[in-house]
C-alpha positions, 0 to 999 in steps of 0.5 A, a space after each residue: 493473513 489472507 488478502 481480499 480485495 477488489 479493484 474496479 475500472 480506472 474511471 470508477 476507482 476514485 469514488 468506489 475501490 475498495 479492500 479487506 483483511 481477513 483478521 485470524 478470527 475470521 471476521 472481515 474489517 474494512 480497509 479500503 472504502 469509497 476512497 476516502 483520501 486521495 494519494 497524489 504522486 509528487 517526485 521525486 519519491 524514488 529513494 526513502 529520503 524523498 519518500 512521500 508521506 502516508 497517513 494510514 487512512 485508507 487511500 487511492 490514487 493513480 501512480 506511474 512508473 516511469 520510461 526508463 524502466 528503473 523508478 521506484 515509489 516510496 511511502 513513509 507511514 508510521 505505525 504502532 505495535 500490531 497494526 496491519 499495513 495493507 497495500 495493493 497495486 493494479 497494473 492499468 498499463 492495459 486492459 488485463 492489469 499486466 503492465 506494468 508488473 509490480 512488486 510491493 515491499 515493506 522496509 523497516 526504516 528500525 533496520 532497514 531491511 526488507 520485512 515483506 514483499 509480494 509479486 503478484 498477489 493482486 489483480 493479474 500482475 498486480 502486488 498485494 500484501 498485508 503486514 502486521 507492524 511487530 514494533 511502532 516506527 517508522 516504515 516504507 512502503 516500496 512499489 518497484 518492477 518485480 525484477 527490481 528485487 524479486 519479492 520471493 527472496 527479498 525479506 531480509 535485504 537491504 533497502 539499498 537493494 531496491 535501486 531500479 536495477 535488476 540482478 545483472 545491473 540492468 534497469 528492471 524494464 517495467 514502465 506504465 501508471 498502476 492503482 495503489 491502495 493503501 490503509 492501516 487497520 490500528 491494533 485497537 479497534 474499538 468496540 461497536 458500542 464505543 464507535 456508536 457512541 463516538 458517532 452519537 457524540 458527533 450527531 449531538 454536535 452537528 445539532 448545537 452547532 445548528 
């Protein structure tokens, strides 16, 4: 699955971001547009037990890693057979989207193992990546410093492994607030004539209401 995406200034991000799957055939499906939910960090959300819920509408929000150098977000979303999970992240600890330096992850609470991860797929060190749920459940999405667990040799480990620390048990240093976008594409999408005609139905009922 190839990513694009787009990530605009901070201050224009709430109302604006927007992103995109591209899907095997080559059509483009929206992920991500004019924000429509807003994601809020509550802590602790450092462990899958305190992980904040997710509800797969598109969604933005400013998120932050804190000082000590080994915080960890998480997100629980649950997902059918065949959805794509897309999660992105800016770093915005300065102008050139550098600090802090990410790594997203996707955990599989079924196994409880690592099932994707990226590095710097997204805007300078900045992680994207695009997941496609092969059964319904219950996932985790992860957001940590790259050194946490690096996402080139992460699919397939514990979720213990991501534990702030990097491989010599040091904390992973990265510290500093970030854009997170989340969405889930369903794996059935409607058709365009059964989405205009949804849109009909709720034009008729904004009329009798009137």
């Amino acid at each position: 699955m190839k990513l694009a995406y787009t990530i605009l200034p901070l201050l224009t991000v709430a109302a604006s971001a927007s992103a995109s799957i591209k899907l095997p055939d080559k059509s483009e499906i929206p992920v991500l547009s004019g924000a429509e939910a807003t994601l809020i960090e509550v802590e602790p959300n450092s462990t899958i037990v305190t992980a904040q819920t997710y509800d797969g509408s598109p969604s933005v929000g400013v998120f932050s890693l804190a000082p000590a150098g080994t915080d960890i977000d998480f997100f629980q979303v649950s997902l059918n057979a065949g959805d794509f999970l897309t999660g992105i992240t800016a770093p915005i600890g300065n102008a050139t989207f550098t600090d802090p330096d990410t790594g997203i992850y996707v955990v599989s609470a079924l196994t409880g193992l690592v099932v994707a991860a990226d590095d710097d797929g997204g805007q300078g060190l900045g992680s994207a990546l695009t997941y496609a749920a092969p059964v319904s459940g219950v996932y985790f999405v992860a957001v940590s410093g790259f050194s946490d667990l690096p996402p080139g040799s992460a699919v397939g480990e514990p979720v213990a492994s991501l534990n702030g620390l990097d491989a010599d048990g040091l904390p992973h240093g990265e510290a500093g607030p970030y854009i997170i976008t989340l969405s889930v594409v369903p794996s059935v999408i409607p058709e365009p004539t059964t989405l205009a005609a949804i849109a009909g139905l709720g034009v008729l009922a904004l009329r009798r209401r009137k």
